[in-house]
C-alpha positions as CSV (number, residue, x, y, z in Angstrom):
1,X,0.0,0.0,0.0
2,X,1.9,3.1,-0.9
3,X,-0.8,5.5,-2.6
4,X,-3.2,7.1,-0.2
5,X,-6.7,8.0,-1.6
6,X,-9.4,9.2,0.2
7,X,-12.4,6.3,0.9
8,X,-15.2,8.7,3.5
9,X,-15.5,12.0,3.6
10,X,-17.6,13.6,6.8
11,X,-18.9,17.2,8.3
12,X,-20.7,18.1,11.5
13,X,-23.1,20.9,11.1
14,X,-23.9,20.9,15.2
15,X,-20.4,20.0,17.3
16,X,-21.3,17.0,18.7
17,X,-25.2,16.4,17.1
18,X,-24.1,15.6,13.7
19,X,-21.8,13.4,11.5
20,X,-22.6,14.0,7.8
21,X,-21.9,11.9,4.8
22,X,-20.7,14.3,1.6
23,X,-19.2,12.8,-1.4
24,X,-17.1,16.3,-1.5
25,X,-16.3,19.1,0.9
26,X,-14.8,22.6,0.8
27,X,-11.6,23.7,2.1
28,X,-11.4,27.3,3.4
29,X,-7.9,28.3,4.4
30,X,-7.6,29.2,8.3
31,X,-11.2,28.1,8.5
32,X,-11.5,24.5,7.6
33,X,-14.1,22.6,5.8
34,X,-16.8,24.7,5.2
35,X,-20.2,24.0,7.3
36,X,-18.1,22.0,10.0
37,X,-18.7,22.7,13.3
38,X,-20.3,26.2,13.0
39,X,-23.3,25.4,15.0
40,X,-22.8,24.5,18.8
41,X,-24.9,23.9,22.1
42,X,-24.0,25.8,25.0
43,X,-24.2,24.5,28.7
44,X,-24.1,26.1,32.3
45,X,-23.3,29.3,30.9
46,X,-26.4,32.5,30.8
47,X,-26.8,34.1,27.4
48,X,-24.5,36.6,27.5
49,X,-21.5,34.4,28.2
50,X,-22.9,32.2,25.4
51,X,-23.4,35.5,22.8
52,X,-19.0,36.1,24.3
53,X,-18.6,32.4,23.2
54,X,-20.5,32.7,19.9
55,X,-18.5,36.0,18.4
56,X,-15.2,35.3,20.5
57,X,-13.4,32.1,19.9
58,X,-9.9,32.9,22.3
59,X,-12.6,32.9,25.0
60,X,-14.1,29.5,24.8
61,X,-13.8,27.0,27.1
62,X,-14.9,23.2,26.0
63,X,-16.3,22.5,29.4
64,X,-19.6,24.6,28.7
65,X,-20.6,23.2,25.4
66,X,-22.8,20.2,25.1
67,X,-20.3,17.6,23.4
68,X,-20.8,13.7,23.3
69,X,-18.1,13.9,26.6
70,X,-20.5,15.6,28.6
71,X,-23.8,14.8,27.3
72,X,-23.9,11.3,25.7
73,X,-27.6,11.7,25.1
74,X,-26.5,13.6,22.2
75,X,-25.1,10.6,20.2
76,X,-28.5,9.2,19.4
77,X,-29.3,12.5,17.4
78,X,-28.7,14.3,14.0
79,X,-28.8,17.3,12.4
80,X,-29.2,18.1,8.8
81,X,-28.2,21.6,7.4
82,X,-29.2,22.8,3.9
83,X,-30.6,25.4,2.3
84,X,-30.4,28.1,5.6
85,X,-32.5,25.6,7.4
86,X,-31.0,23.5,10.4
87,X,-33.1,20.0,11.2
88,X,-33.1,17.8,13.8
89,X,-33.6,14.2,13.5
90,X,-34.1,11.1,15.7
91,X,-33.5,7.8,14.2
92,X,-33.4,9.0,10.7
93,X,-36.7,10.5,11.0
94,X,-37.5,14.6,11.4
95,X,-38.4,16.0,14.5
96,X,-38.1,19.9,13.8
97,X,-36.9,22.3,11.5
98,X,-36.1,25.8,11.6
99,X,-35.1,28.2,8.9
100,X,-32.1,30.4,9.4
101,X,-33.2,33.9,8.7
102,X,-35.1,34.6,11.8
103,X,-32.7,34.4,15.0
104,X,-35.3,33.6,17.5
105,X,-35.5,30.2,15.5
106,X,-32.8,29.2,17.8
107,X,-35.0,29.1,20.8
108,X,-37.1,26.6,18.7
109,X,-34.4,24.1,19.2
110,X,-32.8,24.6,22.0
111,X,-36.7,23.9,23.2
112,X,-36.5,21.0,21.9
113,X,-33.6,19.3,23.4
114,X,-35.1,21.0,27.1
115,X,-38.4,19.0,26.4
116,X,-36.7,16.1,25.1
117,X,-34.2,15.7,27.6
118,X,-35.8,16.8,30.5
119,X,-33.1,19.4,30.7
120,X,-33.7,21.7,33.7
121,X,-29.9,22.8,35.2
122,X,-29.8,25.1,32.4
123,X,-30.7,26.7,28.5
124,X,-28.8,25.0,25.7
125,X,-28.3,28.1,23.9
126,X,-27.6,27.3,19.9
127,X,-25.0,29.6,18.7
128,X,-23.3,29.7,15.2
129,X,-19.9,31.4,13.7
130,X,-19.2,30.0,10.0
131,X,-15.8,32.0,10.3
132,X,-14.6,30.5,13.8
133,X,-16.1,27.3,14.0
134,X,-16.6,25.0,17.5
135,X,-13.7,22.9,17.4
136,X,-11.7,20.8,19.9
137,X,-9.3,22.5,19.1
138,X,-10.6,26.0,19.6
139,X,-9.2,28.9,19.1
140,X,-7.3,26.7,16.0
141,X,-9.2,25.7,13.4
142,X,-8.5,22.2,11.8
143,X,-10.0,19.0,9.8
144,X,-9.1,15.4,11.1
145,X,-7.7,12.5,9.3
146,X,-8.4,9.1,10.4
147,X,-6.3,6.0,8.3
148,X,-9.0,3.5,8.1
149,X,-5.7,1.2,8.1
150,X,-5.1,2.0,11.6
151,X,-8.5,1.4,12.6
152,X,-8.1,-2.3,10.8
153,X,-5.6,-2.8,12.6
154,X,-6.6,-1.8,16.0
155,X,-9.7,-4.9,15.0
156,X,-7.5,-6.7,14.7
157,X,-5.5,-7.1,17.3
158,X,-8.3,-6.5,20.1
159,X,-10.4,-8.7,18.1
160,X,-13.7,-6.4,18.0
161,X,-15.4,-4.7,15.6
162,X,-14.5,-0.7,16.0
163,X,-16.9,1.4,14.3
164,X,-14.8,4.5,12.0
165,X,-17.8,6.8,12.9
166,X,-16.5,6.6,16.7
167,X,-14.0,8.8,15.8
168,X,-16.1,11.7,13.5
169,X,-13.2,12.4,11.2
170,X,-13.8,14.6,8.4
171,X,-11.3,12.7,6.2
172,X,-10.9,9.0,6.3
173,X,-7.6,7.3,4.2
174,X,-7.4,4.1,3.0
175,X,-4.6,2.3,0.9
176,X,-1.9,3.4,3.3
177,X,-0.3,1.0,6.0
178,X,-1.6,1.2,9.7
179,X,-0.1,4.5,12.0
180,X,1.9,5.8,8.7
181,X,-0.1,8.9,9.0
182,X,1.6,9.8,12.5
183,X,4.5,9.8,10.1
184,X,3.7,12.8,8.1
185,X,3.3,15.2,11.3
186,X,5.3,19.2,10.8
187,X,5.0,17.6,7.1
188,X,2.7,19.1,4.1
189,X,0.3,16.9,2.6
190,X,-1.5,17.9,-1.1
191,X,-4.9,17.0,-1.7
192,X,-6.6,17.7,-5.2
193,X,-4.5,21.2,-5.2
194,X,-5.3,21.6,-1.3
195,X,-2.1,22.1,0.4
196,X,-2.6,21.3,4.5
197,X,0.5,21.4,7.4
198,X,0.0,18.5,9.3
199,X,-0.1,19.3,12.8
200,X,-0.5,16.2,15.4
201,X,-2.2,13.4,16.6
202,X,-5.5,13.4,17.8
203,X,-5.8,12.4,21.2
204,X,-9.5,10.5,22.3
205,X,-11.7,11.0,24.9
206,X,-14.4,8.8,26.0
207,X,-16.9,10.1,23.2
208,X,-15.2,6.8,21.6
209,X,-16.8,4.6,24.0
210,X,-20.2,5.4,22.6
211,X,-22.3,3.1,20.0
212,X,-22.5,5.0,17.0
213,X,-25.7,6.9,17.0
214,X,-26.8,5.7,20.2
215,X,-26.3,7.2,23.9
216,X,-24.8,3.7,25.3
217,X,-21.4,3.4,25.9
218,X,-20.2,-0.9,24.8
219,X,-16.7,-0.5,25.7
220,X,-13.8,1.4,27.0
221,X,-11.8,2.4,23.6
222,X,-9.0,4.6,25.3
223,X,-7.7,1.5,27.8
224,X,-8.0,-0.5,24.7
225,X,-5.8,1.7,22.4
226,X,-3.7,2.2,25.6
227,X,-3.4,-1.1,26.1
228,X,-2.4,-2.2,22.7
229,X,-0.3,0.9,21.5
230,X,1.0,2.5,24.5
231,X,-1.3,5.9,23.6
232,X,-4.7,7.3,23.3
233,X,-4.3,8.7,19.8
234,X,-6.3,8.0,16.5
235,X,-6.0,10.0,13.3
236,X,-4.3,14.0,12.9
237,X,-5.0,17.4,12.7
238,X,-4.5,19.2,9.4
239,X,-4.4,22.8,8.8
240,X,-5.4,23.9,5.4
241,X,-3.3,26.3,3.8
242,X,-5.2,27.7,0.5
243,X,-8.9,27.0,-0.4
244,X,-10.2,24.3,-2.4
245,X,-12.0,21.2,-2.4
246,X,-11.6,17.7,-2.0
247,X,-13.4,14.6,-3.2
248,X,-13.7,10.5,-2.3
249,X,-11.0,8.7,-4.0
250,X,-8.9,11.9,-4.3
251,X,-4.9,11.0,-4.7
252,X,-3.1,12.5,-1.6
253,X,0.8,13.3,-2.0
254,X,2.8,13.8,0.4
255,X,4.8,17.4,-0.3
């Protein structure tokens, strides 16, 4: 295996409330791939801290936004974004919509979830940035690349199934062999003209543990990886350099 070519692409409208299949995805330099992650549920926070968190990305702090970490319930949901409308889904099946234009649409779902979820320590406040996304890795803004190689082979040698959608990647490799891809880290990597620094390996958290679109957690994935490699890390963080945009079974060339 010596030619890597890109076999999933993935973007999350909502952080945490949506993994979305697309057969090709933009690349905006020093933003990322556009209509990742510029949606995010607030937690514990009133609405002026969350209005701070929505315009003001140096001030985040990961601890009061709803992610998968925090609130697994989340995992069982979806969102859908298109067309300036944001809808959530349950089981593949619509629950509410809201179009964009009208602010106090927000409220709308962030009801929702309260309702759903019984939610009564706080408001979920639904705040958007498409030029500072809700990353991880906030303020930075980056797209992840998972080696479905190294995901074969952690199968393999733990003897489980491990679902890629554990790990939401917005790139996933395959014809490459297993952990190369911590390889190409301070390197530049070229993707259908899309130039991107890699910058370092993603470490997990216990999101991984969960089922894929469910809220129950089937096994402990970090003391697994730990156990078997030494480390909690799966996939890399990329920076994209220039814009662009990148398709399933694009070539990538290392620079």
């Amino acid at each position: 295996m010596t030619t890597p070519i890109i076999e999933k692409l993935y973007f999350s409208p909502v952080k945490s409330l949506s993994f979305s299949y697309s057969p090709k995805l933009i690349v905006k330099k020093k933003i990322g791939i556009k209509n990742d992650r510029i949606f995010a549920f607030t937690r514990l926070i009133d609405r002026p801290k969350a209005d701070n968190y929505e315009k003001n990305p140096k001030d985040r702090n990961l601890n009061f936004f709803l992610t998968l970490k925090n609130s697994p319930f989340l995992n069982k949901y979806n969102f859908d974004y298109k067309s300036n409308e944001l809808s959530l889904l349950l089981d593949n099946q619509l629950i509410k919509k809201i179009s964009l234009d009208k602010r106090d649409n927000f409220k709308i779902l962030s009801q929702e979830l309260i309702d759903r979820e019984k939610i009564t320590k706080y408001i979920p406040y639904l705040i958007h940035n498409i030029n500072f996304p809700f990353f991880d890795t906030m303020p930075h803004n980056t797209i992840s690349l998972i080696n479905m190689s190294s995901i074969k082979d952690f199968e393999k040698k733990t003897n489980r199934k491990i679902e890629h959608e554990r790990f939401r990647g917005n790139v996933y490799v395959k014809n490459i062999d297993p952990w190369i891809e911590f390889k190409w880290i301070n390197q530049e990597i070229s993707i259908n003209g899309c130039l991107f620094k890699v910058l370092n390996k993603i470490t997990r958290c216990v999101a991984t543990n969960l089922i894929p679109n469910s809220e129950t957690a089937d096994i402990n994935l970090l003391k697994m990886l730990r156990e078997t490699y030494g480390h909690i890390n799966m996939g890399i963080y990329l920076k994209p350099l220039n814009d662009g945009d990148i398709n399933v079974e694009d070539i990538i060339k290392q620079n």
